[in-house]
Structure formats: structure tokens, C-alpha cells
C-alpha positions in Angstrom: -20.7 -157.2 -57.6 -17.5 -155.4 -56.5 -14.2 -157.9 -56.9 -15.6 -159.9 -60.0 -13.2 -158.6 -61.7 -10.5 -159.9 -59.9 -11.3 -163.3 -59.3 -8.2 -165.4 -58.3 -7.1 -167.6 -61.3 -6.3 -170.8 -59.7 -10.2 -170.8 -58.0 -11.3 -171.0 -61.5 -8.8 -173.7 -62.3 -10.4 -175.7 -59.3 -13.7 -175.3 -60.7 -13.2 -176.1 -64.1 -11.3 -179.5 -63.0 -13.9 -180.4 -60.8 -16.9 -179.7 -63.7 -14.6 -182.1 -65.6 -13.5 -184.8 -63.5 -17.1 -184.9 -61.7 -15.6 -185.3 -58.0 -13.3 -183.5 -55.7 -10.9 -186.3 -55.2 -10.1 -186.7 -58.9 -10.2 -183.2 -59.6 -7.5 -182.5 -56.6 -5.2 -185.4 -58.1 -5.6 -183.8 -61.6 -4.4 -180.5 -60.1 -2.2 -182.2 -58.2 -3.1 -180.0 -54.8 -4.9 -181.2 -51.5 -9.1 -182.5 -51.2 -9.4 -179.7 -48.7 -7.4 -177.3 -51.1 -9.8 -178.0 -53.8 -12.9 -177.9 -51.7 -11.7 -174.4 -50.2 -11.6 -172.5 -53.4 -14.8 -173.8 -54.3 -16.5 -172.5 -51.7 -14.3 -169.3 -51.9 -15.5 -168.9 -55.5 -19.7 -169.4 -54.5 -18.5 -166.5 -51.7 -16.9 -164.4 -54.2 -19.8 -165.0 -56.8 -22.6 -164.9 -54.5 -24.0 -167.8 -56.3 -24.3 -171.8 -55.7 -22.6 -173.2 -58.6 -23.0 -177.0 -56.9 -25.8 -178.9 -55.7 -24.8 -180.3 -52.0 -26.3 -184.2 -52.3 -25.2 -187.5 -50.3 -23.2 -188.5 -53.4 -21.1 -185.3 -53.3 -21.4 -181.9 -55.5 -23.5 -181.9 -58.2 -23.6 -178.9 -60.9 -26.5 -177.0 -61.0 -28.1 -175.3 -64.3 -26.0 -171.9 -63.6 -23.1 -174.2 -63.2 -23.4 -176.2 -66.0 -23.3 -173.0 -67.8 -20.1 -171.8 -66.8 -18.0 -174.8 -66.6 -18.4 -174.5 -70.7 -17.1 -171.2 -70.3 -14.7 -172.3 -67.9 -13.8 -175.0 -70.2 -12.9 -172.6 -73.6 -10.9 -170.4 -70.6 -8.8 -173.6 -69.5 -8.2 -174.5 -73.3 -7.6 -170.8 -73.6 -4.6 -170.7 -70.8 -2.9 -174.3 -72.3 -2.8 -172.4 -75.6 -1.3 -169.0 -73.9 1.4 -171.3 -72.3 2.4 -173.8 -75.6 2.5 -169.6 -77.4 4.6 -168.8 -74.4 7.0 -171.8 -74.3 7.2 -171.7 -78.0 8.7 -168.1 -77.5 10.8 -169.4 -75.2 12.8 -171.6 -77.0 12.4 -170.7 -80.5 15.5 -169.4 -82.7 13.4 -167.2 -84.9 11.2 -164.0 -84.4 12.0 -160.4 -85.0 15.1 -158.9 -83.1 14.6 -155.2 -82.4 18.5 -153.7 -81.8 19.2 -150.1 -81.2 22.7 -148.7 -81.6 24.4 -145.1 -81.8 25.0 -144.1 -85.4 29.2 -144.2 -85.1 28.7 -148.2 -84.4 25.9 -149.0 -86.6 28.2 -150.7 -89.6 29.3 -153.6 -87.0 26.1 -154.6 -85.9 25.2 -156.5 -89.2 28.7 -157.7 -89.7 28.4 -159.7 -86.2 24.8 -160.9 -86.7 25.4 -162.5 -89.9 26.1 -165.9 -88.7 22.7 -165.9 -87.3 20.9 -165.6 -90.7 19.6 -168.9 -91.7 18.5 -167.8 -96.0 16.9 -171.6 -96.0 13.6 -170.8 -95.9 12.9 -173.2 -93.0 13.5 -170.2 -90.4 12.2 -167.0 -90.2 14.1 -164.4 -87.9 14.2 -160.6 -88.5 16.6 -158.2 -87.2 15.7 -154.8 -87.2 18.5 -151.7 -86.5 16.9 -148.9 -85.2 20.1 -146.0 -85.5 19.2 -143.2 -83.1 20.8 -140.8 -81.1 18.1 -141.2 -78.5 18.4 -143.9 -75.6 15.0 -146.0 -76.4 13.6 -147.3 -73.4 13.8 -151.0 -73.8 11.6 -151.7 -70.6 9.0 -149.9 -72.4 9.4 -152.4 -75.6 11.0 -149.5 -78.1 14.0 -152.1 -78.5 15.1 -155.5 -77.2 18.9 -154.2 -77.1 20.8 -151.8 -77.3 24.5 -151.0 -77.6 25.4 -147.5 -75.8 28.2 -145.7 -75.2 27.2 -144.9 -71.1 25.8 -147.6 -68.9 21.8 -146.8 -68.6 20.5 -145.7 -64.8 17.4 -148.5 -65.2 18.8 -150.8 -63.0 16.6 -153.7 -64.4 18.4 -153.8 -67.6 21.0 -156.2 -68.4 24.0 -154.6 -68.8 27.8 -156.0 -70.0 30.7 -153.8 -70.6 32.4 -155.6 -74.2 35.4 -152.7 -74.4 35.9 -149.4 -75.0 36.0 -147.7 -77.9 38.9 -145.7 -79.4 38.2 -141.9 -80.8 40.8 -139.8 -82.8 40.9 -136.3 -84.2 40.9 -135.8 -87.6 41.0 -132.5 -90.3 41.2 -132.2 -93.8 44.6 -132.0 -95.5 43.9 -128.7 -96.6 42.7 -127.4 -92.7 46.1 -128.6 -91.5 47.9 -126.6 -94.2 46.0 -123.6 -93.9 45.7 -123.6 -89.6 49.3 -125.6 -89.1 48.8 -129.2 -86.9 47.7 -128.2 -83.2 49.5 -128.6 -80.1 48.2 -128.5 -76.5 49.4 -125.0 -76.4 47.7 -124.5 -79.9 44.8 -126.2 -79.4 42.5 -123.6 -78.4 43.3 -121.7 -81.7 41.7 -124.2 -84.2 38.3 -124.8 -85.3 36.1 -127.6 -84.0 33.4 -129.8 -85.4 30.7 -131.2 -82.6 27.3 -132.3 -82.1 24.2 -130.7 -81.2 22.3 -132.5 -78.7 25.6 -134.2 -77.0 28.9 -132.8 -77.1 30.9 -136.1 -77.0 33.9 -134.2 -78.0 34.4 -131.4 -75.8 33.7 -133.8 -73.1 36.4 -136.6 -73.9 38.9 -133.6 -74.7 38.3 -132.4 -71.5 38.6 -135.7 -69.9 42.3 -135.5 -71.0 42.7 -132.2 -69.5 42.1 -129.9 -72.8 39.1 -127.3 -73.1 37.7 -126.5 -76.7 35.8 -122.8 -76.3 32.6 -122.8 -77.3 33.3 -119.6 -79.7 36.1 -122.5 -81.7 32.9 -125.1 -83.0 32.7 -124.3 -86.2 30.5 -126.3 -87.4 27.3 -129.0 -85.1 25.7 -131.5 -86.1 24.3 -135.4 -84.5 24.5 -136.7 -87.9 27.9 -138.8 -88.0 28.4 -138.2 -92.0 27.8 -134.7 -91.5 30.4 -134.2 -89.1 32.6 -136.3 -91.4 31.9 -134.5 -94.3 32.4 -130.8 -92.9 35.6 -132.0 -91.5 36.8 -133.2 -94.7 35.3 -129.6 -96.4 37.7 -127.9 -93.9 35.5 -126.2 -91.3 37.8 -127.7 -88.1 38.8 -130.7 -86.3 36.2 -133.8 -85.7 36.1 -136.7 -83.5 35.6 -139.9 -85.4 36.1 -143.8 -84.1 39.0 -144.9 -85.3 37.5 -147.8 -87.0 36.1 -145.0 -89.3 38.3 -142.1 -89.3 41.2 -144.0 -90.2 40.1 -145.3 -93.4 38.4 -142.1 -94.2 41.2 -140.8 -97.3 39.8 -137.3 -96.4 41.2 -136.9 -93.4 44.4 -137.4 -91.8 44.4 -138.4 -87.5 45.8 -135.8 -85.4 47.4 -136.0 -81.7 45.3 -134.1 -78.9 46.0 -135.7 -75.9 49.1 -136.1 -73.8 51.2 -138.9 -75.4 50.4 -142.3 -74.5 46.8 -140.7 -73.6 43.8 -141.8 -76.0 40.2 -140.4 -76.2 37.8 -143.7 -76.0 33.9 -144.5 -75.2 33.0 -147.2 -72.9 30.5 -149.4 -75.3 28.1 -151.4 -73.4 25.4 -154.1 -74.6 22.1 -153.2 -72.7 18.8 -155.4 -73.0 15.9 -156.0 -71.5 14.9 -158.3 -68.5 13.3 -161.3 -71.2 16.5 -162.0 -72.9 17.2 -164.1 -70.2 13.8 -166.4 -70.9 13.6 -166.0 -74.9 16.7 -167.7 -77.1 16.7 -166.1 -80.2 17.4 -162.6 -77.7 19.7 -164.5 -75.7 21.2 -165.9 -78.7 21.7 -162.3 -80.2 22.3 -160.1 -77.0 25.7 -162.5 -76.5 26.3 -162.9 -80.2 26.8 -158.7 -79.8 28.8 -158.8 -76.9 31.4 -161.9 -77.9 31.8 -160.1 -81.3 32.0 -156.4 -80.3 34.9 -157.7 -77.1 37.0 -159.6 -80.2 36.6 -156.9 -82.5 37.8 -154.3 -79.9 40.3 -156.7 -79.0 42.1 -157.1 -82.4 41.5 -153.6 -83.3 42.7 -151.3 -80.7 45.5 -152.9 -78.6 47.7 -150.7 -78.7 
């Protein structure tokens, strides 16, 4: 019969309450709803069925055979639904699970360094983070990730999003580049060699920000891969644009001044995650553990 399939939840519920508590009146305190309320979605659940689940008699309703039979199936349903709720509340409010945290590659060493105080090694507890490091912008409403730290706010207005700071960029080129194509200027600038990636070019963009233009015939040398752009820069093949955090404990390279002065090149980091942080703990727990850590590490880091 068309609609079966869509039966209404709570005229189950009724059902299944009055099966148990053998009356209407106790079955409507149990639910704690109204004697007509309860009576209603009986009736509304013989229309929907087409059948007569309740003998009519002086005493009240009485189940018939066909209703005897599914109030035990009503029954395993209602023990069913209390279990689906404890599972849910459980979820809820539970410190441990797995985490699944997606970052860009050039952040990826701080995400373990700020989640450590999390790990409980006792045995008694048994959460799981997993870093995903990718490029890509995994869609966390689809469930790729719970969070995410990104470098641009994401469009998906549903998503939780909180600015923690933003993050510093320098250039940087071998020793041996610097000797061989002297240190560049903003008049020079266009006559050096460049290193930048493939699918994004983060730094043509933030060098144009500050009002500089790299032409595309200057990259030497593209690649998304963080350690490759690293390594070609320390090789010689041009200038790269590394995080400070990185680039200036990198003994291959030496930092370099491309902006106007008092002018730094920086990425706006952002934590991102999806809408259930907010009901689950352990996500809440690590989405602000991320943020707090990553606005104090920007914060002692890169003040000047």
C-alpha cells in the first residue's frame, strides 16, 4: 500500500506503549502526551495500515491476532530506538573515538605537536587521530574529514569556521643562487628565477598582493609537493616561498626581502569543521584544542 513506507515514528511509539501498558490512559502517561493524542494516532495508524490492529469492546481496545503480532515487532523496534539513543548519547559525550583532521602540507608538523596533550597512552581510552595532508579541500559535510585547517575560509556556509592568525611566508634561495643571480630588489625582481606550485600558485598571488608580478616565463621550477619546492630551492633553480616556521630553520637557504619594507607576505589560517562538533566532545575537545594552540603559537612566533 502506497505510504507504508513512511509511516510516522511517533504513531508507532503510540502503538507499541499501548500493546505494553494494555490501556490508553497508561499508555498516554507513559508517553507522557494527551488520552486523545494517543487515541488519534492509533486510529491514524489502522488508516494508514488499512488494517484493525484493536478489538473495539466495552472494556476498551483489545489486540487482535494481527496485532498481537506486531506489537512483538513493535517491541524489538522500541528496544531497537533506546539502543540507537544510549549509541547516540554515548557519542555525545565520550572523549574517545577516531578524529579525522585534514591540513595543508606547509602546516602539517604542528598539528601533532598541539594534539599531544590529548593522548591518554593508559590503556583505559582509546581515541585515534588521523592527519589526512592534502592539497585538496575535503568536503567535511560529506564526512571526508571532521576538520580541517585551511589557508582560505571555505564558501559552505554550514561549516564552523574560526580565524586563529595568519600565517607568515618568506622568500628564500640557496646561497649559491644568490651568488650566482646577486640578492633581488623590486626593480630586480623580475629578473630572477622562481619556484611555485602546480595546482595553486600561492606565491605569485601573495607577491602580487604586495604589488610585485613574477612572469610566468621566471618559474623555474612547479611543484604541490612542499619538500620539493624546498629542495629545488636549495639545488639553486630560483626563489621559493616557505612559512617562516620552516624556511628559517632550513640551513639551505637564506630569507630574502621582496616586499616593501615593513610589508610581509602571510596566509590567513583558519580551523573549519563540521556542523557535529558542536554535539560530540572528543571533536569539540580537538577542534578548540587546534584553534587555542595554532592563535598561541602564531602569537609567540610572528609578532613582529
Amino acid at each position: 500500500m502506497p505510504g507504508l513506507a513512511h509511516l510516522d515514528w511517533n504513531l508507532l511509539r503510540s502503538f507499541e506503549a499501548v500493546a505494553r501498558e494494555g490501556a490508553l490512559g497508561r499508555a498516554a502517561k507513559h508517553l507522557g502526551l494527551a488520552h486523545p493524542t494517543v487515541a488519534r494516532h492509533i486510529q491514524l495508524l489502522e488508516e494508514q495500515l488499512g488494517l484493525a490492529l484493536f478489538d473495539r469492546t466495552s472494556n476498551g481496545l483489545v489486540l487482535n491476532d494481527l496485532g498481537r503480532r506486531l506489537a512483538q515487532v513493535s517491541q524489538a523496534m522500541g528496544e531497537d530506538a533506546a539502543q540507537f539513543v544510549a549509541l547516540a548519547e554515548t557519542a555525545r559525550k565520550t572523549p574517545d573515538g577516531v578524529v579525522r583532521i585534514t591540513v595543508a602540507e606547509l602546516l602539517a608538523e604542528l598539528a601533532p605537536t598541539l594534539l599531544a596533550g590529548l593522548q591518554d597512552f593508559s590503556g583505559d581510552r582509546q581515541r585515534v587521530f588521523e592527519l589526512i595532508v592534502s592539497a585538496e579541500a575535503l568536503n567535511l559535510l560529506e564526512g571526508d574529514a571532521d576538520i580541517a585547517i585551511r589557508h582560505m575560509r571555505p564558501a559552505q556556509q554550514e561549516l564552523l569556521c574560526r580565524k586563529v592568525g595568519d600565517l607568515p611566508l618568506a622568500a628564500y634561495a640557496s646561497p649559491a643562487y644568490v651568488a650566482r643571480m646577486g640578492t633581488p630588489t623590486r626593480a630586480t625582481h623580475d629578473q630572477h628565477w622562481y619556484i611555485d606550485g602546480v595546482t595553486e600558485q600561492r606565491f605569485t598571488a601573495a607577491l602580487k598582493s604586495l604589488g610585485g608580478l613574477i612572469p610566468p616565463s621566471r618559474i623555474a621550477f612547479r611543484s604541490d609537493a612542499l619538500e620539493a619546492r624546498s629542495a629545488a630551492a636549495a639545488a639553486g633553480w630560483g626563489i621559493v616561498a616557505l612559512p617562516r616556521h620552516l624556511g628559517d630553520t632550513d640551513r639551505r637557504l637564506q630569507r630574502l626581502e621582496l616586499g616593501p619594507e615593513g610589508e610581509q607576505l602571510t596566509l590567513p589560517i583558519w580551523v573549519v569543521a563540521r556542523p557535529s562538533v558542536r554535539q560530540r566532545l572528543l571533536l569539540r575537545t580537538v577542534s578548540d584544542t587546534l584553534a587555542e594552540g595554532l592563535r598561541e603559537h602564531f602569537a609567540a612566533n610572528f609578532e613582529e
